[in-house]
C-alpha positions in Angstrom: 0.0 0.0 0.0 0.6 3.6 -0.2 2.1 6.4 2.4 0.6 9.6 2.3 2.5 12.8 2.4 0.2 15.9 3.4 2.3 19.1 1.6 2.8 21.2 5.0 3.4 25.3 4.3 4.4 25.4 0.6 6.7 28.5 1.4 8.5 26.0 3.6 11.3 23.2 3.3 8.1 20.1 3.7 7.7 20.1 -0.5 11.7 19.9 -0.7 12.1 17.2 2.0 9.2 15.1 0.6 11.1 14.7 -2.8 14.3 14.1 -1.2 12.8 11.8 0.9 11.1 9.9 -2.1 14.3 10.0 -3.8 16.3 8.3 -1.5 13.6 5.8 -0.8 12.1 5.1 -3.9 8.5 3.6 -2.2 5.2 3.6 -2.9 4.5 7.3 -1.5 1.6 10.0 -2.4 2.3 13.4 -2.0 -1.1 15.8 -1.7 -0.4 19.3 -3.0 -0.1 21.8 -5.6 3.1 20.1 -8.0 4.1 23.9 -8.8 5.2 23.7 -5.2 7.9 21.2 -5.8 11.4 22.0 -6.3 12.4 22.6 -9.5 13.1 19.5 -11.3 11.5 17.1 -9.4 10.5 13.8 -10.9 6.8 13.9 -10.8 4.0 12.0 -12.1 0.1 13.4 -11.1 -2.0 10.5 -9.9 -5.6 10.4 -9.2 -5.2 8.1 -6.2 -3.5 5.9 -3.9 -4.1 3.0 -6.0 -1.8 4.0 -8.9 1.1 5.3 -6.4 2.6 1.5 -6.2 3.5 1.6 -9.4 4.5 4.9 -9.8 6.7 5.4 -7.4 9.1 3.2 -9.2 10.0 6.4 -11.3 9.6 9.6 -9.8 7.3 10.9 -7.2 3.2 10.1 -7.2 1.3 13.7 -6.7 -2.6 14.2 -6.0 -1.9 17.3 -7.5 -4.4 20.0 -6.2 -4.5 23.8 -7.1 -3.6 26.2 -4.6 -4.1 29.3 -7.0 -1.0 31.5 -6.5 2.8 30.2 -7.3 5.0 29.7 -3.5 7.4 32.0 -2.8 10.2 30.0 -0.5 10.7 31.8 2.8 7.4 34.2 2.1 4.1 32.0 3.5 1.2 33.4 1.6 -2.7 33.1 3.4 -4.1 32.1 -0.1 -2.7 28.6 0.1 -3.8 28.2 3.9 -6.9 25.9 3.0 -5.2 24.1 0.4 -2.4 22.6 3.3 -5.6 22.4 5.5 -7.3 20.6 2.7 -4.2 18.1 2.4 -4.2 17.0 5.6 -8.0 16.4 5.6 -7.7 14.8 2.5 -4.9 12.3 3.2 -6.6 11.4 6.4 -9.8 10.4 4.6 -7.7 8.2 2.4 -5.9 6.4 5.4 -9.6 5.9 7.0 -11.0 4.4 4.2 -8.3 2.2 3.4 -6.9 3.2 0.6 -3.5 4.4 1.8 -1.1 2.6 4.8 -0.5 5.8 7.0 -0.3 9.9 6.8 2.7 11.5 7.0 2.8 15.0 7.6 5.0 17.5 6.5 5.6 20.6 8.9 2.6 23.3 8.7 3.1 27.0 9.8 0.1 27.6 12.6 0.4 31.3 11.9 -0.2 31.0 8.4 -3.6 29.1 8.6 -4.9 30.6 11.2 -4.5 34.1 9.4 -5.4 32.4 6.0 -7.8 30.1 7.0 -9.0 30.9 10.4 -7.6 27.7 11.3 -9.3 27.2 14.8 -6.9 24.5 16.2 -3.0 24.6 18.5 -1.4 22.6 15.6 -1.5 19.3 13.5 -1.8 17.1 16.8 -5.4 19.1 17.9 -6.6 19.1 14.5 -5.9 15.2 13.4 -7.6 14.2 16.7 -10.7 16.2 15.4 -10.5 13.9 12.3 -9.8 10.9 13.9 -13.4 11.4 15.8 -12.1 13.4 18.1 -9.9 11.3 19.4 -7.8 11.1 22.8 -4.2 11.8 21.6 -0.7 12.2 23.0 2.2 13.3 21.4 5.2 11.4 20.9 8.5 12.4 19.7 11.2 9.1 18.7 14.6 8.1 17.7 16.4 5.5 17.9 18.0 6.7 21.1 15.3 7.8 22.9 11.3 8.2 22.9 9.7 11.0 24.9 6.2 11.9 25.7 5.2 15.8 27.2 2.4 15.5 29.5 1.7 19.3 28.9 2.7 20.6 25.0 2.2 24.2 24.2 1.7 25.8 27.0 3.7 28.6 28.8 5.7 27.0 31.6 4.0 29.5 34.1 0.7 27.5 33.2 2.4 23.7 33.3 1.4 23.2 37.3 -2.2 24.4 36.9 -2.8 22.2 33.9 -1.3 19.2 34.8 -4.2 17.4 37.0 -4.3 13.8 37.9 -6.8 12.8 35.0 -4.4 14.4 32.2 -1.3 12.5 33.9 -2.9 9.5 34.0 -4.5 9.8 30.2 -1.1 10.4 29.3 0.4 7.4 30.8 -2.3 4.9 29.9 -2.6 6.1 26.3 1.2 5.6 26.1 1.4 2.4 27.6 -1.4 1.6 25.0 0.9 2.6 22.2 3.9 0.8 23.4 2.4 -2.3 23.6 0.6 -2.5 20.5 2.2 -0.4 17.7 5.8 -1.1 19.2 5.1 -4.8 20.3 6.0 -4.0 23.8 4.1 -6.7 26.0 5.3 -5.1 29.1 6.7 -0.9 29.0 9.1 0.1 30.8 7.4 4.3 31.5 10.0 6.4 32.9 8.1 9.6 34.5 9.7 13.1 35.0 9.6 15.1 38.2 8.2 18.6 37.4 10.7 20.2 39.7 14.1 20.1 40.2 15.5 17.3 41.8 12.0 15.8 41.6 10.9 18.5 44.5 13.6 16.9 47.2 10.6 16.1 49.6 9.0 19.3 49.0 12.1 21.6 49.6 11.6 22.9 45.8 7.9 21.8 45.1 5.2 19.6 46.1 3.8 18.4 42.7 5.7 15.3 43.2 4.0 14.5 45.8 0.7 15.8 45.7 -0.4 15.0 41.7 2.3 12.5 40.5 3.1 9.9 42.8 -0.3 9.3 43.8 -0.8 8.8 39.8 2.1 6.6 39.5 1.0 4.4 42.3 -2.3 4.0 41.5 -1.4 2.9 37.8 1.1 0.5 39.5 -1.3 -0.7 40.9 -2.9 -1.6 37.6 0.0 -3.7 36.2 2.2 -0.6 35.0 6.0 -0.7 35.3 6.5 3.1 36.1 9.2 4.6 37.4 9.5 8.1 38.7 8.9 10.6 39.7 12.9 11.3 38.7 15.0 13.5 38.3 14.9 14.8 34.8 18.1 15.8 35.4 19.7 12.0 35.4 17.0 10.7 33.1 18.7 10.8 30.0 22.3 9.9 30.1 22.9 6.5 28.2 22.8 4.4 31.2 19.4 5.9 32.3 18.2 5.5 29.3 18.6 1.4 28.7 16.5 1.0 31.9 12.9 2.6 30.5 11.5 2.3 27.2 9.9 5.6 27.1 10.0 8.8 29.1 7.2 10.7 30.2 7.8 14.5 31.1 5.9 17.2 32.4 6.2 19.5 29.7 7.3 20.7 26.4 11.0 21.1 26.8 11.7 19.0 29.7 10.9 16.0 26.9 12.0 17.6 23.8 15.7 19.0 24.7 17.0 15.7 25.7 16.0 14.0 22.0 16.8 16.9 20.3 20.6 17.4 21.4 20.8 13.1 20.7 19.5 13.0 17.3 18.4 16.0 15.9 18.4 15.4 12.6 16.4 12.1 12.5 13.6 12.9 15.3 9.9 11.8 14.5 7.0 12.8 16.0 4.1 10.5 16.4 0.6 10.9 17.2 -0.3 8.3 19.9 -4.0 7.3 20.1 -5.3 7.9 16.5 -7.2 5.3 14.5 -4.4 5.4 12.6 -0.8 5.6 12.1 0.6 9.1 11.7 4.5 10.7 11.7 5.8 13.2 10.9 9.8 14.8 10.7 10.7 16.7 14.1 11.4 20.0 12.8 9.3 23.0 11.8 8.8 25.1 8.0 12.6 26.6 8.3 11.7 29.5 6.3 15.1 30.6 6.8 17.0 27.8 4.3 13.7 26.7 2.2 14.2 26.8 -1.5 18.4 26.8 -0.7 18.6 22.9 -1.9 19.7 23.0 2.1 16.6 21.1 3.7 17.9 17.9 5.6 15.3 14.9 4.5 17.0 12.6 6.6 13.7 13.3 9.7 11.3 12.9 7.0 12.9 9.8 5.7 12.9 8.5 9.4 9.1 9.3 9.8 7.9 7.8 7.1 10.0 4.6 7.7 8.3 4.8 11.3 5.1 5.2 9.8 6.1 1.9 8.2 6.5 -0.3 11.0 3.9 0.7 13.0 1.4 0.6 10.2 3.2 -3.2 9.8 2.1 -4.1 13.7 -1.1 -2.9 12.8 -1.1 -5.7 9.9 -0.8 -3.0 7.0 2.5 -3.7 4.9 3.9 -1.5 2.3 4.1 -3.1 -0.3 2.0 -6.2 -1.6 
């Protein structure tokens, strides 16, 4: 079957890292977009569906090629094309839920752009796939090989992190996890590693009293389900190489408590993964990177590395690439 690749902001490096990435890997892959959008010179063939991708992919690069009106201008995101990436994403979705395609990969999206071209109503990709999926409980995952990290709290300000992590959202976060690990990663028994919120983990309440009051009560509770959790640690001494053998993913209390440590190990080849959908979806760890789009600079190599995680876990779910 058939990855498909949503275009992300066309004034971004997603249409350059999406042939690259089809380049290297020469798979069945279908890219939803506008094909001026492309880099110049990319090998292209326009498809009407997944179903003739297979085949196509041999030779250059399947498109559902869709108009977005005005040409992209790299570096320059213009509102005219915001409901054309919205659009993409919907559509690719639509073909992963009826079957017709493996998994959705996303390509980066610039939140500012939609919502002043679109009115785009949702915090980001994550908020508005759940919405698609039927509203669906998600988490946020982002992987390597190194390392796989979940924040309990995402895009909030850190003044806000205390207030908004209750109980219920820890322990959604935890079970939905331990979901994911068991059954798209073939897992039978995770290994959840969960961040402190303070430093040192609060040293009995000297520097904070979350640990105690909303995250070890969580922890034991869930323990006393059947989960191997450990924590709450030190996030600190949660990441060093040793640390890491010992869990198989960690859980932090927010945004860059989780993603410093897997950005410093591999930033080039993070992925992040939307735990909890209906289906499988990646997409590459980095944003639009207006700064080097349309250089020939882009790195593919996190793109290449989310769609070949799309792959597997698409696999445990019994839905092979190729046939």
């Amino acid at each position: 079957m058939t990855i498909v690749v949503s275009c992300g902001e066309p004034a971004g490096i997603g249409p350059e890292v999406a042939a690259k990435a089809w380049d290297a890997l020469r798979v069945p892959l279908l890219w939803i977009g506008d094909p001026r959008h492309l880099p110049p010179g990319t090998a292209l063939t326009e498809v009407s569906g997944p179903e003739e991708a297979q085949e196509a992919s041999a030779r250059a690069l399947p498109v559902l090629a869709r108009d977005f009106g005005p040409p992209a201008t790299p570096g320059q995101p213009n509102p005219a094309h915001a409901q054309g990436v919205i659009d993409s994403i919907a559509e690719g979705v639509a073909l992963v839920r009826q079957g017709r395609a493996q998994a959705l990969c996303t390509a980066p999206i610039s939140k500012e752009a939609l919502i002043r071209g679109a009115g785009f109503a949702y915090p980001g990709h994550t908020e508005y796939l759940a919405h698609l999926g039927g509203d669906a409980d998600v988490v946020m995952m982002l992987a390597c090989e190194a390392l796989r990290v979940v924040p309990a709290t995402i895009h909030v300000a850190l003044s806000e992190v205390s207030r908004i992590l209750t109980p219920d959202l820890l322990k959604r976060v935890l079970r939905i996890t331990h979901a994911s690990l068991r059954d798209d990663w073939g897992l039978p028994a995770p290994r959840l590693a969960v961040a402190g919120i303070n430093p040192h983990a609060g040293e009995g309440g000297l520097m904070g009293t979350e640990e105690q009051t909303v995250i070890a009560p969580v922890l034991d509770r869930l323990r006393g389900e059947g989960m191997d959790l450990r924590g709450p640690l030190p996030a600190d001494t949660m990441f060093h190489e040793e640390a890491r053998r010992g869990y198989d993913a960690a859980v932090c209390m927010y945004h860059d408590q989780a993603l410093v440590p897997i950005k410093t190990l591999d930033f080039a080849r993070g992925v992040n993964v939307t735990l909890g959908l209906p289906f499988v979806r990646t997409s590459p760890d980095h944003g639009t990177a207006f700064g080097i789009a349309g250089q020939g600079r882009a790195d593919a190599r996190s793109m290449i590395a989310a769609l070949q995680l799309a792959d597997q876990l698409s696999r445990r779910r019994g839905i092979p690439w190729r046939r």
